[in-house]
Structures are given as structure tokens and as C-alpha cells.
C-alpha positions in Angstrom: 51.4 35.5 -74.1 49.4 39.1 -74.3 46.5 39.6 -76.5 46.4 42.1 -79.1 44.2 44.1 -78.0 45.6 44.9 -75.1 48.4 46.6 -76.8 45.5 48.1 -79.2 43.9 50.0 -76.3 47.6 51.4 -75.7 48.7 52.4 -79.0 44.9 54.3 -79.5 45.8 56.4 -76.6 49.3 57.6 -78.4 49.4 61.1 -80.4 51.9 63.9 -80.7 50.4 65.9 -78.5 50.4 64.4 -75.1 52.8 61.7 -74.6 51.6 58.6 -72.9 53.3 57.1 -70.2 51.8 53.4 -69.4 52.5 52.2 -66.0 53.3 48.5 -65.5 52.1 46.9 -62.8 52.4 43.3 -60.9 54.5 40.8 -58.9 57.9 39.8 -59.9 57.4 37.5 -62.7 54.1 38.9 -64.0 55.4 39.3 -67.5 56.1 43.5 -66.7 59.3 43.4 -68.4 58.2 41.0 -71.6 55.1 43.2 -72.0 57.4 46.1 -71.5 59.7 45.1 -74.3 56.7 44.6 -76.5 55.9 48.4 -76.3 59.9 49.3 -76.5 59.8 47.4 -80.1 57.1 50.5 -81.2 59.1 53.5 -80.0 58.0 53.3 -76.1 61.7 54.6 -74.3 61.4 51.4 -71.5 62.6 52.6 -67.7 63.9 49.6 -65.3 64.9 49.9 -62.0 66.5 46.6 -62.8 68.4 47.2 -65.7 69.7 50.9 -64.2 71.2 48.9 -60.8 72.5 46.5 -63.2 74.6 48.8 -65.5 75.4 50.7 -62.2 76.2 48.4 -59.4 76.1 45.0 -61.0 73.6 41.7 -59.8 72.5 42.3 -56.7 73.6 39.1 -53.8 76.8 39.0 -56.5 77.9 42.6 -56.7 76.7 43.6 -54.1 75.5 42.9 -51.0 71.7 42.6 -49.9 71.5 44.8 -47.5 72.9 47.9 -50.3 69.6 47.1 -52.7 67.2 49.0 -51.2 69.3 51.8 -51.0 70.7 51.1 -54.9 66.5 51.3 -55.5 66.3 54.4 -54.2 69.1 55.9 -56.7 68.2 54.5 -59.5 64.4 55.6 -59.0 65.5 59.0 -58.7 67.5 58.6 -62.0 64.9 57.2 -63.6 62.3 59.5 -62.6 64.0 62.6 -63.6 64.4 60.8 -67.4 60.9 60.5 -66.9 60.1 63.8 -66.8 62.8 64.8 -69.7 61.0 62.1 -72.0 57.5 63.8 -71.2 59.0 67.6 -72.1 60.7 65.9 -75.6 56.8 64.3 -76.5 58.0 61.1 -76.1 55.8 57.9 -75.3 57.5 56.1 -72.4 57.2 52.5 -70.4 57.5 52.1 -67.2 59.0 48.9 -65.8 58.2 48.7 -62.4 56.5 46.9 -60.1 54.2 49.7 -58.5 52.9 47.5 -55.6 52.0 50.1 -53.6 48.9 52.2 -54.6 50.3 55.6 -53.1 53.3 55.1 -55.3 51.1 54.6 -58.4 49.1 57.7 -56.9 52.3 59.7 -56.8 53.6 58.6 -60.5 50.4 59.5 -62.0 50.3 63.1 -60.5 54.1 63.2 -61.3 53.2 62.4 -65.0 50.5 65.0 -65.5 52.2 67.2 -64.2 54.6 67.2 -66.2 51.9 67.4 -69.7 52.0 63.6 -69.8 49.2 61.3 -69.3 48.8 57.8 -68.3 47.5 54.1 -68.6 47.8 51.7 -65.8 48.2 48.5 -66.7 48.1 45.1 -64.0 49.1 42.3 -65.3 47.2 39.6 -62.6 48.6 36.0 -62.3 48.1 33.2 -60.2 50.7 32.5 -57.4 51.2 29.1 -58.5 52.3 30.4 -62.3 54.2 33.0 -60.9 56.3 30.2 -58.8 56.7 27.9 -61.9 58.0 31.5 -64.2 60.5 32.6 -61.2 62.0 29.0 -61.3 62.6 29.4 -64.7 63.8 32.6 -63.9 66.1 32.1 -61.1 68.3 30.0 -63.7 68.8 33.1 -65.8 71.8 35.6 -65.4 70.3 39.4 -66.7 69.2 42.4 -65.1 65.8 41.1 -64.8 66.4 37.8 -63.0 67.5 38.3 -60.2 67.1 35.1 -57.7 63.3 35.0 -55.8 63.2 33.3 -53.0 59.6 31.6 -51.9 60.1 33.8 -48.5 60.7 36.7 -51.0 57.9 35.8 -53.2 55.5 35.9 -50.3 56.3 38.8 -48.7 55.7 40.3 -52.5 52.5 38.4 -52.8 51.1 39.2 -49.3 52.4 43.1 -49.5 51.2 43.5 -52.8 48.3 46.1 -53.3 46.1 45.0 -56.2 44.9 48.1 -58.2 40.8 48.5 -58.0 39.0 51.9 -59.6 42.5 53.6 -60.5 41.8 53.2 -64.1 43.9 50.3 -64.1 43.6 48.0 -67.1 43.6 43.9 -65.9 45.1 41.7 -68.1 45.0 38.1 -67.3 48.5 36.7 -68.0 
């Protein structure tokens, strides 16, 4: 699915010195959490907003309603950003696993993660919307953290909301 040598120009950045953080970014069904997973298997600690609401509150539309995610979001960010910052002070090379749509988000994260003696690699993973339709439906059959159901409204509103990364450093992979 990824080339090697995308996870080449990561693992070159690594040391003891300064931990890396790499920052995943892309639609729902980009292949964030697979490539993720990839780097988990080589000693990256993964962060997933999914995965924390999961263990938390349970699926969301099943657990709990709708209307509580974006607020569930919000919670588990703030969890997962404060582990962040612990895995940075303890040296250690993290992943994170979230969609970063938004460039002032990614703008915020980066400053976040130098701040705290990290540094970081931005990595969008770009995909057609047609793929991403015929992944989610696979998807949607799924019962994990990281499948929770996408609706073609929902999917759209991603697509046409989504800010795609240009001259932050980012790193395109084709997926």
C-alpha cells in the first residue's frame, strides 16, 4: 500500500536527541491509521482520537449519541495532547493519528511540538474521492474504533472542508 521509502525519509529523521513526532494527515479513509500502525510496529507510541473515544465512551451513533461526538473530540484531544507533550519530555518518537484538516490546527500542533524539544514531519496522504468512497464502504462493515460509519453527506462535507497542505513541509504520498 505505502512505498518504502516513504517510511525511509521518516525513520532518517529519528535520533535520541530530538524525538520526532510525524503528523498524519488526510480524509477519513486515507490509509492515516494503516500507515500509522506501520510506524507503531518500530517503536512510534500511535495517538487516536478514535481509539481514546472508543475505550472512553464507546462507538459513536451506538454508545452514544451524535450530537455528544464533537464534544467527546474535544476530551479526548486534550488527553491526547497532554501525552503528547509527556512522550516528547521521555525522548520518545510518537504518531499522530489524526486527520488535521484544518491548516491552523496543523499550525498549532507543530508549534506545540517544538515547543516542547520535539520536531516534526507532516505527512498527507492524498487520494482520490472515488477510492476513498470504495475504502469507507469497506469500512462501514467493520465494527473498531476506527470505522465508524461515513455517510456520502459526511464524506462531502470532509472532502469539501478539507484544507490540503501546500509549502508546510508536508510530505505527499499518493495512496
Amino acid at each position: 500500500m505505502f512505498e518504502k521509502n516513504c517510511y525511509d525519509l521518516i525513520y532518517d529523521e529519528q535520533n535520541g536527541l530530538t524525538p520526532l513526532v510525524v503528523m498524519m494527515c488526510g480524509v477519513a479513509g486515507s490509509g492515516k491509521t494503516t500507515f500509522s500502525q506501520q510506524l507503531e510496529k518500530k517503536g512510534f507510541v500511535r495517538l487516536s482520537i478514535d481509539e481514546e473515544i472508543w475505550s472512553t465512551q464507546g462507538r459513536w451513533g451506538i454508545d452514544f449519541p451524535m450530537e455528544k461526538f464533537e464534544e467527546y473530540r474535544k476530551e479526548a484531544e486534550s488527553k491526547l495532547r497532554q501525552r503528547l507533550i509527556h512522550y516528547i519530555h521521555e525522548k520518545q518518537q510518537v504518531v499522530i493519528d489524526f486527520s488535521f484538516w484544518n491548516r491552523s490546527r496543523r499550525i498549532e500542533y507543530k508549534k506545540l511540538i517544538e515547543e516542547a524539544g520535539g520536531k516534526w514531519k507532516l505527512i498527507y496522504l492524498k487520494v482520490h474521492p472515488d477510492e476513498l468512497r470504495k475504502r469507507l464502504k469497506l469500512r462501514n462493515e467493520r465494527f473498531d474504533a476506527n470505522s465508524f460509519p461515513i455517510s456520502e453527506e459526511l464524506l462531502v462535507s470532509y472532502l469539501t472542508g478539507f484544507e490540503v497542505p501546500m509549502g508546510e513541509g508536508e510530505i505527499v504520498v499518493e495512496n
